[in-house]
C-alpha positions in Angstrom: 0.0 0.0 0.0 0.8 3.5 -0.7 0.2 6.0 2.0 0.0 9.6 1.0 2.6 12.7 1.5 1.7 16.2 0.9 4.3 18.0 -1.2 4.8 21.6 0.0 6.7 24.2 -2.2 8.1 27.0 0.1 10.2 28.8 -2.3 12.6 30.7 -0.5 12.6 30.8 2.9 15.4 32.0 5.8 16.8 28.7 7.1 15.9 29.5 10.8 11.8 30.0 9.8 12.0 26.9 7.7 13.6 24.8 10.7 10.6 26.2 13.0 8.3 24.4 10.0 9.9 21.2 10.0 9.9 21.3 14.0 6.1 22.2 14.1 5.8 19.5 11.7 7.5 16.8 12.9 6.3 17.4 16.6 2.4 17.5 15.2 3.2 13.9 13.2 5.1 12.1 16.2 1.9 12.9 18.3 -0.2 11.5 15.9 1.8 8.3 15.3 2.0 7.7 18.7 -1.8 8.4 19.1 -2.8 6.3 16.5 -5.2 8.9 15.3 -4.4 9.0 11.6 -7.8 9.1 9.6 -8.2 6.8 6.7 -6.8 8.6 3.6 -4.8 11.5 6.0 -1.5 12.2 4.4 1.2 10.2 6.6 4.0 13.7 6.4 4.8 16.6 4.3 8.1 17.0 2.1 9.4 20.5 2.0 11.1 21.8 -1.1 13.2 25.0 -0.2 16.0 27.4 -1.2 18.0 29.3 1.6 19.5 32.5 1.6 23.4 31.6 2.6 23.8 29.8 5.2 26.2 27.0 7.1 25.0 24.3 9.4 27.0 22.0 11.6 25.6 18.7 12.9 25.7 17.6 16.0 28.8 14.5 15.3 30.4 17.8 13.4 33.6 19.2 14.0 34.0 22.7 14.2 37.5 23.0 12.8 36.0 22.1 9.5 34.3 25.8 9.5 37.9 27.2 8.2 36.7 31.4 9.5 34.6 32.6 11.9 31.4 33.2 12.4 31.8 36.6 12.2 33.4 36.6 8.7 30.1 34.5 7.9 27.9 37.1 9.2 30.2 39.7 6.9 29.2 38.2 4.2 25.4 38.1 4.7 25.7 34.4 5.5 24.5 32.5 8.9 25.4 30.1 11.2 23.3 26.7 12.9 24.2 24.0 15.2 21.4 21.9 14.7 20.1 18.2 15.4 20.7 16.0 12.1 23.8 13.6 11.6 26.3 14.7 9.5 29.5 17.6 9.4 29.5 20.9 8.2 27.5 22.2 5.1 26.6 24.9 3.3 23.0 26.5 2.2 22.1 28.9 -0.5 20.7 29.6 -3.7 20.5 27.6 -6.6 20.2 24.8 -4.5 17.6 22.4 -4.1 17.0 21.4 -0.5 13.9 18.7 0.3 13.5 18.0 4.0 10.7 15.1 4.2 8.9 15.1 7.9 7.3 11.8 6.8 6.2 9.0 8.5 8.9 5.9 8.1 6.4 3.0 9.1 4.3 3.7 6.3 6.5 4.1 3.6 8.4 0.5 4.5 11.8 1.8 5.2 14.0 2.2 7.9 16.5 4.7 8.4 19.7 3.2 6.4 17.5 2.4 3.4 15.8 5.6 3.9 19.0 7.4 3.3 19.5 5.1 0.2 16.4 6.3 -0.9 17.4 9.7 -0.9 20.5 8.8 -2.8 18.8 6.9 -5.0 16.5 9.7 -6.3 19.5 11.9 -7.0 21.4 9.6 -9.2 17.8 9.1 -11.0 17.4 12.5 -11.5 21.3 12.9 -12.8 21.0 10.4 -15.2 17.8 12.1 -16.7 20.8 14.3 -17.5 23.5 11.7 -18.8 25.4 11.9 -15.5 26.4 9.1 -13.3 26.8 9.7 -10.2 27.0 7.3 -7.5 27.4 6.5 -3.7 31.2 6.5 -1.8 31.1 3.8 1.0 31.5 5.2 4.2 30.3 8.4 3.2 26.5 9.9 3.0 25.3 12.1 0.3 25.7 11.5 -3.5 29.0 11.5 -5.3 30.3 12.5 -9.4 34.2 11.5 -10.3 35.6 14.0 -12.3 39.5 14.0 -13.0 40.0 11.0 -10.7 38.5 12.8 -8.0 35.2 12.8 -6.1 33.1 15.7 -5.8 29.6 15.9 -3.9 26.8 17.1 -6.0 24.2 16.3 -3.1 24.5 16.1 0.8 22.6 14.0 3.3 22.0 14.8 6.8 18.6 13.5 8.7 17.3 13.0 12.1 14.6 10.2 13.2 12.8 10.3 16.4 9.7 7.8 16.7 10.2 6.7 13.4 9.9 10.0 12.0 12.0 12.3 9.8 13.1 15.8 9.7 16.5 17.4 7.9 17.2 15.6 4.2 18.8 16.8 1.3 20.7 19.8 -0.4 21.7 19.0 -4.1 23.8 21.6 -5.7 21.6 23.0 -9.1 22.8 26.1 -10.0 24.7 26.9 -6.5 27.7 29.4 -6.2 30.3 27.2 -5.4 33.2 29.6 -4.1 30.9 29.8 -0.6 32.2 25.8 -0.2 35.9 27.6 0.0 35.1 28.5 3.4 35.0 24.9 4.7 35.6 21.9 4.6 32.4 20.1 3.1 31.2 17.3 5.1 34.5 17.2 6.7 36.3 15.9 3.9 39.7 18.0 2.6 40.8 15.7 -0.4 37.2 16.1 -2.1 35.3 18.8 -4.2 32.1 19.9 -4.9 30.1 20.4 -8.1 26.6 21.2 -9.6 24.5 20.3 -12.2 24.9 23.8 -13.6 29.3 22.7 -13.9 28.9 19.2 -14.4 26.5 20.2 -18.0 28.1 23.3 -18.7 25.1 25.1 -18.8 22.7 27.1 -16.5 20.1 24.6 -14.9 17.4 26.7 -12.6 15.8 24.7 -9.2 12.6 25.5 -10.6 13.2 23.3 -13.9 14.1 20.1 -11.8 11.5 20.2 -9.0 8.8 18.1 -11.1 11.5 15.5 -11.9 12.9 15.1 -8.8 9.8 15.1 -6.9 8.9 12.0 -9.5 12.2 10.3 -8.4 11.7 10.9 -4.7 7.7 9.8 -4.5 8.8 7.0 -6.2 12.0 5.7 -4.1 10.2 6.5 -1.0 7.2 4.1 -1.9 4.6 7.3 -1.5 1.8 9.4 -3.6 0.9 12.3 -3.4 -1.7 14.5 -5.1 -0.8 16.5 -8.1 
């Protein structure tokens, strides 16, 4: 059986508001689980499609060294700065980037959380090979991977949560992102790795907005969920 999802769009939204959402959201969907009080066809969580203004987040396994400047240089540069909850180091935010944090409902879709975060994966070397890219997995590493010049680059990073069987946090794959804001950090907390984007990898100018319907196909899909259209 597929359960239901509701897909919301939120555009752009500062990444401080848009954790508050996913909070409220999870909160209201762990007290329904754990009530039992889901109605017949009630959507079992809400994926979140977003773009950030600049911004860095460190997870709670990350190491700080791996922010190489302070947080005051940050805040120079009209960027901010989160410790938050998910797994994962050090990342960056911003636009041109396509971030997708599901608050869904793991019970219902038939995963749990390792091949959750394969599912995520999954959808984003779908979606690159819509565009004649392969890109692929790096054991021991989360997040989605291109080799270019012998060397790996991340095109998408992972970093979730799950409490109750629940889900917050997700995805950021790079689109159209400026990559220079990566300089100031070690991504993920790797220092022998690059980063890319769709936009570098083609050659060409690839908007968020042009992808969303395709990915959003990919995702529903690998996470064994509908959603109306």
């Amino acid at each position: 059986m597929q359960y239901e999802v509701e897909i919301r769009d939120l555009k752009s939204l500062a990444y401080g508001e848009c954790w508050e959402v996913q909070r409220t959201l999870f909160d209201a969907l762990c007290a329904k689980k754990m009530a039992k009080s889901f109605g017949e066809d009630e959507p079992r969580g809400t994926i979140l499609l977003v773009e950030h203004p600049a911004v860095y987040t460190l997870g709670k396994s990350g190491n700080q060294e791996n922010m190489l400047c302070t947080e005051a240089y940050l805040k120079s540069l009209g960027a901010d700065f989160y410790h938050i909850d998910r797994g994962g180091d050090i990342t960056f935010h911003g636009p041109g980037q396509l971030v997708c944090y599901p608050i869904i409902d793991l019970d219902a879709t038939g995963h749990g959380i390792r091949s959750y975060i394969e599912a995520l994966e999954q959808t984003i070397i779908d979606l690159a090979a819509e565009f004649g890219i392969e890109a692929g997995r790096s054991a021991g590493a989360s997040g989605v991977w291109v080799t270019r010049d012998g060397r790996l680059e991340k095109l998408c990073a992972i970093g979730v949560r799950a409490s109750h069987g629940v889900t917050m946090h997700g995805l950021a794959m790079n689109v159209s992102t400026d990559l220079r804001w990566f300089e100031l950090i070690n991504p993920c907390g790797f220092r022998d790795r690059g980063v890319c984007s769709l936009s570098t990898l083609l050659g060409r100018d690839v908007t968020v907005e042009s992808i969303k319907s395709q990915f959003v196909h990919h995702l529903t899909k690998n996470l064994n969920v509908k959603y109306k259209k």
